[in-house]
C-alpha positions in Angstrom: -38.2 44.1 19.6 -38.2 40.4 20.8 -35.0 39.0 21.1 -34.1 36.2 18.8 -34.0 32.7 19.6 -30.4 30.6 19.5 -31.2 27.9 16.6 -28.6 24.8 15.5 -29.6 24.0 11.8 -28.4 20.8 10.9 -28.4 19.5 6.6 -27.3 16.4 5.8 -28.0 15.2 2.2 -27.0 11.8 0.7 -23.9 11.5 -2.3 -26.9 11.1 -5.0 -29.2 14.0 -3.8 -26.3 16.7 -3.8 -28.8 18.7 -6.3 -31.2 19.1 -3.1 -28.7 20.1 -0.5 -28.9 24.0 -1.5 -32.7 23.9 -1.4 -33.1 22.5 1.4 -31.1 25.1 3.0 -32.8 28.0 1.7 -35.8 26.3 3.3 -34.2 25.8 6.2 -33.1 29.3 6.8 -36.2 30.6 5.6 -38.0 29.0 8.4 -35.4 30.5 11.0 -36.5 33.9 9.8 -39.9 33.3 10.0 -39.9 32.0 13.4 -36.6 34.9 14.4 -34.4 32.5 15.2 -30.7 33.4 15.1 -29.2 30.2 13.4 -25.7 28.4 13.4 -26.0 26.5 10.4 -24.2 22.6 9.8 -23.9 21.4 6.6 -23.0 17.5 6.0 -22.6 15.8 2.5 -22.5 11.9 2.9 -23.6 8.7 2.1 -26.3 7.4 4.8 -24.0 4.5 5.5 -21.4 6.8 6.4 -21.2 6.3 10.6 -17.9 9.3 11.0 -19.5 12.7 10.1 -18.1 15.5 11.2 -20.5 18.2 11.2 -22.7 16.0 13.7 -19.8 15.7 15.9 -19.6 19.5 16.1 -23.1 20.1 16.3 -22.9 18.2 19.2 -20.2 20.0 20.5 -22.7 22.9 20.2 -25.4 21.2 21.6 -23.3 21.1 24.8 -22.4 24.6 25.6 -26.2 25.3 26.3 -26.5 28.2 24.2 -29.2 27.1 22.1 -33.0 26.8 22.5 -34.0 24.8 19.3 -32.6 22.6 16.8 -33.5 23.0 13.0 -33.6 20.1 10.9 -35.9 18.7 7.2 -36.9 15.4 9.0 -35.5 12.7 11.8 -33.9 10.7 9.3 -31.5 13.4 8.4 -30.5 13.8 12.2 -29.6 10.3 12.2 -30.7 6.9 11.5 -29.0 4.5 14.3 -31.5 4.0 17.1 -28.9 4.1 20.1 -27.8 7.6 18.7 -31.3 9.2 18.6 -31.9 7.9 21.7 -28.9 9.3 23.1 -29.5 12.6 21.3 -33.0 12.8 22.2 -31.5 12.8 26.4 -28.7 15.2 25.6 -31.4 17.7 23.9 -33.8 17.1 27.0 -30.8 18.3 29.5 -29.8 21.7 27.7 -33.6 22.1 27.5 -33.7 22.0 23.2 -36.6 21.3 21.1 -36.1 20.2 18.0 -38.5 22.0 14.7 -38.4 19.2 12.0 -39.4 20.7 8.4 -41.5 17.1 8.1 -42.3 16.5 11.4 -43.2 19.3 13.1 -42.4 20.4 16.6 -41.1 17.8 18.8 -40.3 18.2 22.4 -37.5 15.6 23.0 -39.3 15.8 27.2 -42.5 14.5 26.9 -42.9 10.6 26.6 -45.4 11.1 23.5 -42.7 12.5 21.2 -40.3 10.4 22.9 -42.1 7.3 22.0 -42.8 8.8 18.3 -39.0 9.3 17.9 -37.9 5.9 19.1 -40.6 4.2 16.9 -39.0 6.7 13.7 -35.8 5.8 14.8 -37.0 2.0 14.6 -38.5 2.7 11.1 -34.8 4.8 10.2 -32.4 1.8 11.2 -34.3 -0.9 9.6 -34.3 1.1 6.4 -30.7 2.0 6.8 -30.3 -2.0 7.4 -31.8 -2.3 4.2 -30.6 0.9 2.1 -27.1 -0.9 3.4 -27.6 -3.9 2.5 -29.1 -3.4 -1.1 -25.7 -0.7 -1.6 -23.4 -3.8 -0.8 -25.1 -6.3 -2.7 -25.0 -3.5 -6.0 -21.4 -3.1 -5.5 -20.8 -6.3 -5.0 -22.6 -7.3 -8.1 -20.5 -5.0 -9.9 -17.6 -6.3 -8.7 -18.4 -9.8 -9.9 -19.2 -8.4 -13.7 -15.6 -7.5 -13.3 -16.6 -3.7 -12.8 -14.0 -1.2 -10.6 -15.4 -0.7 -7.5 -14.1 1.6 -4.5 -11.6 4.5 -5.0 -9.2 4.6 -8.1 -6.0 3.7 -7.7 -2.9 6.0 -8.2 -1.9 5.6 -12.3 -5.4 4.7 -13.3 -8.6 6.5 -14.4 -12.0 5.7 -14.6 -14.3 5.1 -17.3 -17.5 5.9 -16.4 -19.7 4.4 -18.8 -17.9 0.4 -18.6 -17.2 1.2 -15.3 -13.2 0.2 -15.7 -9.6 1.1 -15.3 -8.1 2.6 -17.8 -4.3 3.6 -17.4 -4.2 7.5 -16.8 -1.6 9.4 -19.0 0.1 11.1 -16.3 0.1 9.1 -13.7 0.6 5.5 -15.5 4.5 6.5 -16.5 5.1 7.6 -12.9 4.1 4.0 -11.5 6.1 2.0 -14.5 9.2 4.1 -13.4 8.8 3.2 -9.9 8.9 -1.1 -10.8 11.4 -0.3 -13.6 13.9 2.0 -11.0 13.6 -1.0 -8.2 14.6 -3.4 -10.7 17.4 -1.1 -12.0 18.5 -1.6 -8.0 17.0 2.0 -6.9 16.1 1.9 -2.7 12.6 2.7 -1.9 14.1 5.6 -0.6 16.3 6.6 -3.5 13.2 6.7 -5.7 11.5 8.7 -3.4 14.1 11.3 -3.9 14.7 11.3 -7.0 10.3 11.5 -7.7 10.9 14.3 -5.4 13.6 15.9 -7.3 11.6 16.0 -10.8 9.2 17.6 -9.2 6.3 14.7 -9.5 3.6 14.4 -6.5 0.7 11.7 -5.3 -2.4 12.6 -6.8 -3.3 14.5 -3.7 0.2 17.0 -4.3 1.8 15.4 -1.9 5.1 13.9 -1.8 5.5 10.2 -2.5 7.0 9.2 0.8 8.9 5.6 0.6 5.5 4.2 2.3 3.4 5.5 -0.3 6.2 3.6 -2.3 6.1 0.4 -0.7 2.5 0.2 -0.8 1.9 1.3 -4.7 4.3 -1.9 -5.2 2.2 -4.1 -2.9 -0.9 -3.7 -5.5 -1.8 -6.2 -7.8 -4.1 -3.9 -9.2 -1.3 -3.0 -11.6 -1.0 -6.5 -12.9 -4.3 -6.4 -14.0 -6.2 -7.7 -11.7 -9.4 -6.6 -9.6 -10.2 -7.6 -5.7 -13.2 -7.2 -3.8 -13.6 -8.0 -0.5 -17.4 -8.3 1.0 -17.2 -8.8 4.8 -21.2 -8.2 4.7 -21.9 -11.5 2.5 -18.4 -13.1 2.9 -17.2 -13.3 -0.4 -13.7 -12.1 -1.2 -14.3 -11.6 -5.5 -10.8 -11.3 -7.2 -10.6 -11.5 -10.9 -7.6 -11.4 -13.5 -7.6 -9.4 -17.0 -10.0 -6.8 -15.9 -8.5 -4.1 -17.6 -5.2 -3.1 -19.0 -1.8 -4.3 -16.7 0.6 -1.1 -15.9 3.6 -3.9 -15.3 3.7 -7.3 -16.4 3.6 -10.8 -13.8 7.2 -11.4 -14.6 8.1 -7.2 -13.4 5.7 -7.7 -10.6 7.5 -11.1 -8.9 11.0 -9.5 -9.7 10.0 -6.7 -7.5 8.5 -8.9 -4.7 12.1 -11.1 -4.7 13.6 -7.8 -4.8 11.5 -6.2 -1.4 12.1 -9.4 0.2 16.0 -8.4 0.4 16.1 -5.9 2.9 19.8 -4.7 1.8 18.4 -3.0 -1.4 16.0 -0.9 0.6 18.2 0.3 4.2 18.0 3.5 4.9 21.4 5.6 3.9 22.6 8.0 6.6 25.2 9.2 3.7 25.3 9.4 -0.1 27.3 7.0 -2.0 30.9 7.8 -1.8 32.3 4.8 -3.6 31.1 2.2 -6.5 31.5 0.0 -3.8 29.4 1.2 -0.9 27.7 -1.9 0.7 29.2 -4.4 -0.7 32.6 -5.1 0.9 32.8 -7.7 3.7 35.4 -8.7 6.2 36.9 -11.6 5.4 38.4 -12.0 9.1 34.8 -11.4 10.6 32.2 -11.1 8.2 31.5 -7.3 8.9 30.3 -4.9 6.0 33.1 -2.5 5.9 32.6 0.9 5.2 34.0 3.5 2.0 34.7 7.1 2.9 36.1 9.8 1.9 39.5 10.4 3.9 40.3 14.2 4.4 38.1 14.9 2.1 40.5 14.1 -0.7 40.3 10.4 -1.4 38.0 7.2 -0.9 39.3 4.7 1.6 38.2 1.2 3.2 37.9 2.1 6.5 39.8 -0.6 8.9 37.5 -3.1 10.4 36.9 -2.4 13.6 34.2 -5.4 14.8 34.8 -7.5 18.2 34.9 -11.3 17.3 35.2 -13.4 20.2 36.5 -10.8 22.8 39.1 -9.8 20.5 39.6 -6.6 17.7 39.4 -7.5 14.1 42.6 -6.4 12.8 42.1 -6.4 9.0 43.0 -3.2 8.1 42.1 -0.9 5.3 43.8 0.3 1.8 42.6 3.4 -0.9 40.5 2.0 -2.9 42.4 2.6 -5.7 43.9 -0.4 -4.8 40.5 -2.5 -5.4 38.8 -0.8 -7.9 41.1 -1.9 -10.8 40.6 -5.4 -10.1 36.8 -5.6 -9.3 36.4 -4.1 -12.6 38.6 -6.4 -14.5 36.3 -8.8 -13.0 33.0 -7.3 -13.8 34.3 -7.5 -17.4 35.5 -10.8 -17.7 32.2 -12.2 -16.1 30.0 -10.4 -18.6 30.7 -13.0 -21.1 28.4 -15.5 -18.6 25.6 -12.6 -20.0 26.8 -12.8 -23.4 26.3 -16.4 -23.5 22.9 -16.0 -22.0 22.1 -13.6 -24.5 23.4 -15.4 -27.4 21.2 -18.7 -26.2 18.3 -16.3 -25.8 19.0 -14.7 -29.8 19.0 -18.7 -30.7 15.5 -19.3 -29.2 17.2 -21.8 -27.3 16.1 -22.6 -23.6 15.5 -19.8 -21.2 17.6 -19.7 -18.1 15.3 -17.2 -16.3 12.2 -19.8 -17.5 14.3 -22.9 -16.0 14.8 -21.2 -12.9 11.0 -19.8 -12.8 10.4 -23.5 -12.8 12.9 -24.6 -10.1 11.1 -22.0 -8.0 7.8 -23.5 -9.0 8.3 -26.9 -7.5 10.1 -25.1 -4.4 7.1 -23.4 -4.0 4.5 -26.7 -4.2 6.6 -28.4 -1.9 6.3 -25.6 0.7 2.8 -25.6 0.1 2.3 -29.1 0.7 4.2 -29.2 4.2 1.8 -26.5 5.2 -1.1 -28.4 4.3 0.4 -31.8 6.2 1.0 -29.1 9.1 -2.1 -27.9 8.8 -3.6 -31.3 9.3 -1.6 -32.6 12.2 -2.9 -29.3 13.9 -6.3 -30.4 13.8 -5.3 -33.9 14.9 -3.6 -32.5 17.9 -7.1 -30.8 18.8 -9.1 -33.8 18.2 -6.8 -36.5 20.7 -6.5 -33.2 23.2 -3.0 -32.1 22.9 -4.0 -28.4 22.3 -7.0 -26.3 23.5 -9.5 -24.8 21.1 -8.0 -21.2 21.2 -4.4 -22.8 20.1 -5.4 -24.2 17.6 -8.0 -21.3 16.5 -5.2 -18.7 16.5 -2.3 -21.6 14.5 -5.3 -22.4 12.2 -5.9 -19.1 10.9 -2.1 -18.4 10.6 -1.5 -21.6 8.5 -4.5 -20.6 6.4 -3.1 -17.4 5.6 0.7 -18.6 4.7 -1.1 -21.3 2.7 -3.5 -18.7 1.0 0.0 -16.4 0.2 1.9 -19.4 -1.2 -1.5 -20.4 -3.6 -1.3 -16.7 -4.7 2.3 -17.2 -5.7 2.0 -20.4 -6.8 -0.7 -19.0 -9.5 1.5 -16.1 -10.0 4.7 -18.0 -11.1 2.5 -21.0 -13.4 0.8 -17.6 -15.1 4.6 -15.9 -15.7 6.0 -19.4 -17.1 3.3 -19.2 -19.5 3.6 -15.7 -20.7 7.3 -15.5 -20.7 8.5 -13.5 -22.9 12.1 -14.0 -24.2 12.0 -10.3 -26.0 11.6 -8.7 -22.6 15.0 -10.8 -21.3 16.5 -10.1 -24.3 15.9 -6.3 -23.5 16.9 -6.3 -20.2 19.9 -8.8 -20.6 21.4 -6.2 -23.6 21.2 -3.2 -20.9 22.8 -4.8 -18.8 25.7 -5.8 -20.5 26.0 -1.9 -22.4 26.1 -0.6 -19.0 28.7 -3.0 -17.2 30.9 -2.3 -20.5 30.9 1.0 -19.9 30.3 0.6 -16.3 34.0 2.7 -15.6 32.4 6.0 -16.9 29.7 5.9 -15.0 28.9 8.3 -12.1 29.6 6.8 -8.9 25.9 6.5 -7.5 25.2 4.5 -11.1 28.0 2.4 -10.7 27.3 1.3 -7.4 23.8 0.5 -8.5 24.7 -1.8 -11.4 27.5 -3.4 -9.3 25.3 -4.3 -6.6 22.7 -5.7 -9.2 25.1 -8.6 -9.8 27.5 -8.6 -7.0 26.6 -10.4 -3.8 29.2 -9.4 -1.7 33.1 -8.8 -2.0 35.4 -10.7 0.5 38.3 -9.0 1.5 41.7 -9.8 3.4 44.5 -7.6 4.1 48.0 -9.3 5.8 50.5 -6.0 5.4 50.9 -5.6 1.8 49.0 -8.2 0.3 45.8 -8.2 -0.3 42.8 -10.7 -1.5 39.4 -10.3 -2.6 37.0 -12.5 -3.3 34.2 -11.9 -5.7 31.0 -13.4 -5.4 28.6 -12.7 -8.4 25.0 -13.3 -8.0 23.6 -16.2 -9.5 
């Protein structure tokens, strides 16, 4: 009995031609038992753009032990379409001694300068179709992106409707995302809502935990405020359109959040669970240090003494039970919720909007920044032109002025589109929560307290000389 012959069988089939891939390998491993080959069979499912394929990679792997006499494929173009590869391919097959037995082709002896030649001027014919096959892909998807059509992988809390080709906001997965903007507004860490998604037992859409970067990025989308970006490095157009499909969180929710992640207090990592309603926000008011709140002898919460260096010296202001504090900060608390009630009442009256005033107030901050970037922008290039700085200086400042200009647009357009739509139902809302829960704020479990504490307390200033002791409240604005 002759002995059979090692075979590799490579299959690769495009996305849109998954209805061929099982036919083609019946043929292909009909055609190993024909000719008694022994195969190893590969099996690749991808689009022909794709340039990372895995099963090529191991084939080669195979390729290089030098078990194998001949390699098994349906035609050249399936082995691969980039010139440099085949070419590449067609030298590694010529040292292990492999022929390669295309379905379409016939035999072809990698060796010999005829089917050399014949492969290079396939390969020639594969690339510039892949050029074009490319091309035509990106220019479709680009298209679609300018009808205002999803494009690219759905995000997390949206499905996809296949027939209008848009988002539309998944049962499931939408609450999950709304919670996430509505607990970092209710003054939740990145971290703490990562633990408590965790605890309720809700995963990513891949069953995995959301880890506070899968966090931080879901709240980086703008996809969620309705709006769709596509980005075409091919034909350099970057396509982004607003109102595309149904907004998960509103502009006003989304810029909260961004003001929110820019204070890096509300998302530090905690080394211990809250102890105190007022973890985090005492301060020295000798040196300026954040004091800490723990438990002492595991039977009652104390203010640490502060123990920070200033100048060469110990800071001496010592510590007190909190039980000494806590009366007062809440007598506080209560007494400034009437500043709320006031703003509520105004609010009830249709009369002017705070919040609106100071969207405004940020407004013009924001167009004079822009402006002094633009004026910085143009002095750059008047410092290339008379010689003061070289090409790559000003090449390298250029494109960082042109990003920090393109970020303060954005949130320029942002801010003008949330004065317009602002909504005096949704402060009215939030306003009366906030009020219900600092009333009843002393009942509260401790993590809860701390949360809504810190939501309008800055920080708390406090001096201790012996027996007397003075704090100093500072409410956020």
């Amino acid at each position: 009995m002759v002995k059979p012959t090692s075979a590799l069988v490579y299959n690769r089939k495009s996305r849109g031609e998954l209805e061929d891939l099982s036919k083609h390998k019946k043929e292909l491993l009909d055609y190993c038992e024909r000719n008694n080959f022994n195969p190893m069979y590969f099996e690749e499912i991808g689009s022909s753009v794709d340039s990372d394929r895995e099963e090529f990679i191991k084939l080669i792997k195979e390729i290089k032990t030098g078990k194998y006499d001949v390699l098994v494929i349906t035609d050249l173009s399936r082995l691969t379409r980039d010139l440099e590869t085949q070419i590449k391919l067609f030298k590694l097959l010529t040292n292990y001694n492999m022929t390669i037995h295309s379905l379409m082709d016939g035999k072809i002896n990698p060796a010999e300068s005829t089917n050399k030649m014949m492969g290079i001027l396939k390969g020639l014919f594969n690339e510039s179709a892949y050029e074009e096959t490319s091309k035509k892909m990106h220019l479709g998807r680009l298209q679609s992106a300018r009808d205002g059509k999803w494009v690219g992988q759905v995000p997390y809390g949206y499905k996809k409707n296949k027939e209008a080709m848009k988002l539309e906001p998944d049962e499931i997965e939408a609450p999950v995302v709304r919670r996430i903007f509505k607990e970092v507004l209710e003054g939740h860490s990145i971290t703490e809502i990562s633990l408590r998604l965790h605890k309720d037992g809700i995963k990513t859409r891949k069953g995995n935990n959301f880890h506070p970067s899968t966090i931080s990025n879901l709240l980086e989308r703008r996809t969620y405020i309705g709006e769709t970006n596509f980005k075409s490095d091919k034909f350099g157009e970057d396509v982004t359109l607003k109102g595309t499909h149904e907004p998960l969180v509103s502009m006003e929710d989304y810029l909260r959040v961004r003001k929110v992640l820019e204070k890096k207090q509300h998302f530090q990592m905690r080394t211990h669970p809250v102890t105190s309603p007022l973890d985090k926000l005492i301060f020295c008011g000798k040196c300026g240090r954040l004091m800490q709140v723990n438990l002492a002898k595991k039977k009652y919460i104390h203010l640490q003494k502060c123990n920070a260096y200033k100048y060469g010296d110990r800071c001496e202001n010592s510590g007190c039970s909190l039980n000494l504090i806590l009366p007062y900060v809440y007598e506080q608390v209560q007494e400034h919720l009437q500043v709320f009630r006031e703003q509520l009442a105004l609010l009830n009256k249709g009369s002017s909007n705070e919040k609106l005033e100071e969207l405004k107030k940020e407004l013009k901050g924001l167009e004079k920044q822009l402006k002094n970037k633009e004026n910085e922008k143009d002095k750059l290039l008047n410092f290339l032109l008379n010689g003061t700085i070289n090409e790559l200086i000003y090449t390298n400042k250029n494109k960082e002025l042109e990003n920090e200009i393109n970020k303060l647009k954005r949130r320029i357009e942002d801010t003008e589109e949330t004065i317009a739509n602002s909504n005096i139902s949704n402060d009215t809302e939030y306003l009366e929560s906030l009020i219900k829960n600092l009333e009843e704020i002393k009942f509260q479990p401790v993590e809860e307290q701390n949360r809504h504490l810190r939501g309008i307390i800055e920080k708390i200033i406090y001096v201790r000389e012996d027996d007397r002791i003075d704090l100093n409240i500072q409410f956020k604005d």
